[in-house]
C-alpha positions in Angstrom: 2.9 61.2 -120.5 0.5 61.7 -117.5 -1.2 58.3 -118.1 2.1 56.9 -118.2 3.4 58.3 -114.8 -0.1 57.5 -113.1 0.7 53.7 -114.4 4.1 54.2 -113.0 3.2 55.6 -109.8 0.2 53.1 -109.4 3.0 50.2 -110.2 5.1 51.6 -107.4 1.9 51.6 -104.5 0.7 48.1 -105.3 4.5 46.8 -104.9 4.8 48.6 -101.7 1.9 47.6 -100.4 2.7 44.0 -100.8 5.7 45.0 -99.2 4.6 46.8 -96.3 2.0 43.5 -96.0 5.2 40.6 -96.4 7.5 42.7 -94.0 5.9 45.0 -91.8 6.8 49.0 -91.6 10.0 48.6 -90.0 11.4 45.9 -91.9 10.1 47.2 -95.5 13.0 49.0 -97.5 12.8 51.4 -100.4 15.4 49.3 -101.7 12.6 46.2 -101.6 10.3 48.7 -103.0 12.0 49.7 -106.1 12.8 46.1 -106.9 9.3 44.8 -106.6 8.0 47.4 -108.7 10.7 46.5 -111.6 12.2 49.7 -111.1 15.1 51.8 -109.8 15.6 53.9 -106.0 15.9 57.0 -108.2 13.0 56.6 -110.0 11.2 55.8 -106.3 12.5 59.1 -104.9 11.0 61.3 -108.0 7.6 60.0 -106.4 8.0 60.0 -103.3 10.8 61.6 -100.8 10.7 59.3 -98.1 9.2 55.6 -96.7 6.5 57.1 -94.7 5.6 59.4 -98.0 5.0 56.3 -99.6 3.3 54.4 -96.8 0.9 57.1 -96.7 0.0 57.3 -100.4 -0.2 53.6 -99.7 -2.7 54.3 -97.6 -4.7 56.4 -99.7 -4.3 54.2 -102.4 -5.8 50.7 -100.9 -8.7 53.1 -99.5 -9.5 54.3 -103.0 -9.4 51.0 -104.5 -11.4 49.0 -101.7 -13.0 50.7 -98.8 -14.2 53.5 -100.2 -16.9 51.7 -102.0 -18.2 51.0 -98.7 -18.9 54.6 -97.8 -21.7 54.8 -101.5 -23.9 54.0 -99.5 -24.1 57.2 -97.5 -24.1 59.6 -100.7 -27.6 59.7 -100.8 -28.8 62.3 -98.3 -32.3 61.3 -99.0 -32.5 57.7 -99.2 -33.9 55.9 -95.9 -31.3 56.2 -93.0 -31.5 52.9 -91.7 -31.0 50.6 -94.9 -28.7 53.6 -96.1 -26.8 52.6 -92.4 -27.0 49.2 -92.9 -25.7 48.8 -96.6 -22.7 50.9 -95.2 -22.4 48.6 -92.5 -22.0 45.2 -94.1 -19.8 46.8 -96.5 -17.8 48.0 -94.2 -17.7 44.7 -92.5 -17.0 43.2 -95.5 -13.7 44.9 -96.3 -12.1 45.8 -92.5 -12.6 42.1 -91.9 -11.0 41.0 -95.2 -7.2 39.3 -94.8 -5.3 42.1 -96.1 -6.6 44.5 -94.4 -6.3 43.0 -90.9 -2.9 42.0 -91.4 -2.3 45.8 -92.3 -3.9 46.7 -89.0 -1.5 44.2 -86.9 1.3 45.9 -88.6 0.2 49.3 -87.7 -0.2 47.9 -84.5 2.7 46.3 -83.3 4.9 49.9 -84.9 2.2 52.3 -83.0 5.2 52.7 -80.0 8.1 52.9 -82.3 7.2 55.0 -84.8 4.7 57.5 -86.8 3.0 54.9 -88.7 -0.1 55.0 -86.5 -0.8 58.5 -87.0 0.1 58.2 -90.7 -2.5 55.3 -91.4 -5.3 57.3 -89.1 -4.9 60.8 -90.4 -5.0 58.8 -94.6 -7.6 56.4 -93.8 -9.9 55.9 -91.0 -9.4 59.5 -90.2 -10.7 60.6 -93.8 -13.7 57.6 -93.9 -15.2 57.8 -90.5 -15.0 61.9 -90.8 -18.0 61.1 -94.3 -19.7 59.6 -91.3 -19.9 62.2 -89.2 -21.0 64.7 -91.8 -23.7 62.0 -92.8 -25.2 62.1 -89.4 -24.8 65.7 -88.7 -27.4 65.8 -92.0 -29.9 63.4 -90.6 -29.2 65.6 -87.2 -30.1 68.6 -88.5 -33.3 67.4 -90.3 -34.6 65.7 -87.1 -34.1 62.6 -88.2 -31.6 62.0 -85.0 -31.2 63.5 -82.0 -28.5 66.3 -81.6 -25.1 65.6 -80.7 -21.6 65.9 -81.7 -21.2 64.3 -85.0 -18.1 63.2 -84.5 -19.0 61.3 -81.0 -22.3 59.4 -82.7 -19.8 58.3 -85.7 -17.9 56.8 -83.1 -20.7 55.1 -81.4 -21.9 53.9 -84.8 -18.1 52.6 -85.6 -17.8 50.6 -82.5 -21.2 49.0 -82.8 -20.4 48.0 -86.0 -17.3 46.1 -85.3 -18.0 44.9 -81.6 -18.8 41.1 -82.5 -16.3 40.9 -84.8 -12.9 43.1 -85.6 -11.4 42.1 -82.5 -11.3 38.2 -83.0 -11.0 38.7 -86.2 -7.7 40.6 -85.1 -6.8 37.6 -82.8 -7.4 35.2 -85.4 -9.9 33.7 -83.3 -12.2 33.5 -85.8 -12.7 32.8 -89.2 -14.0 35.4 -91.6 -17.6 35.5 -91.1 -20.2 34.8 -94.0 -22.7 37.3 -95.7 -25.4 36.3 -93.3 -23.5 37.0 -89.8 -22.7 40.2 -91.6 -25.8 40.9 -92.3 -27.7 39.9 -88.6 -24.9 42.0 -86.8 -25.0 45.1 -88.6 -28.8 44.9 -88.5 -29.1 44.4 -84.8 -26.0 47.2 -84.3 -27.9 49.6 -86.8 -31.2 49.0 -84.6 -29.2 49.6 -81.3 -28.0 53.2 -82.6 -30.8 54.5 -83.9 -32.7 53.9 -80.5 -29.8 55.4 -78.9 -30.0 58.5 -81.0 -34.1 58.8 -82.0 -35.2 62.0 -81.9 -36.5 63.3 -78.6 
């Protein structure tokens, strides 16, 4: 029986996902939902009590089955911090700049005034990933390997290095999706820029 309500409950995410994607927050329906998940409202509401419940679990759910893999990288607390970096940073790259996930972000975007969906996709995704960050480098802090600081402000330093040639055309749809080998210059020059920025004194 629990296999079968994970299967149900995983059904139910990927349709709403699509949903959320096709329509946007605002537009999306639990109604919509229910039918492109082959199922019933009731059955919807024994999951989940409300739209943003499920936009959230959404959330969850795309990070588990795509960006997460790009934080592996950073599990190893002894493995050499700049090619543990910039592994983490192409595969971050890799999936932020991937279709679905930027039209997810201009959705969130465009409902950031008009409702809680902003705070819902932070606190459930970027929230959760960039937090691993900060507890990476607070390791490498505290054995010398950088120099002290808030962990939290250096994972933000980090994050916007890593996407400053790129997230914001990307956005704009200025720019095609760039190949393995852009990824791999800009997170090695960003990588080198942070790590002078926080060597050890």
């Amino acid at each position: 029986m629990k296999l079968k309500t994970e299967a149900v409950r995983d059904r139910i995410l990927s349709a709403a996902s699509r949903i959320f994607l096709e329509n946007g927050f605002d537009k999306a329906s639990m109604s919509q939902i229910a039918a492109c998940a082959g199922g019933s409202k009731s059955t919807l509401y024994n999951y989940f009590a409300s739209k943003e419940e499920i936009f959230a679990a959404v959330i969850r759910f795309n990070a588990h089955n795509g960006i997460e893999q790009a934080f592996v990288p950073l599990n190893d607390p002894d493995a050499p911090l700049p090619l543990c970096l910039q592994r983490f940073g192409v595969a971050y790259l890799e999936r932020i700049l991937a279709p679905d996930i930027l039209t997810g972000k201009r959705i969130i975007q465009h409902n950031a005034t008009t409702s809680n969906v902003a705070r819902i996709y932070y606190d459930n995704g970027p929230g959760l990933g960039w937090a691993k960050v900060a507890d990476y480098l607070a390791g490498h802090m505290a054995r010398g390997h950088l120099c002290e600081a808030p962990s939290q402000v250096a994972a933000a330093h980090l994050r916007g290095l890593l996407e400053a040639e790129f997230l914001e055309k990307s956005l704009l749809a200025l720019i095609d999706t760039p190949d393995q080998a852009a990824l791999q210059a800009s997170v090695e020059r960003s990588v080198a820029v942070f790590l002078r920025a926080y060597a050890p004194a």
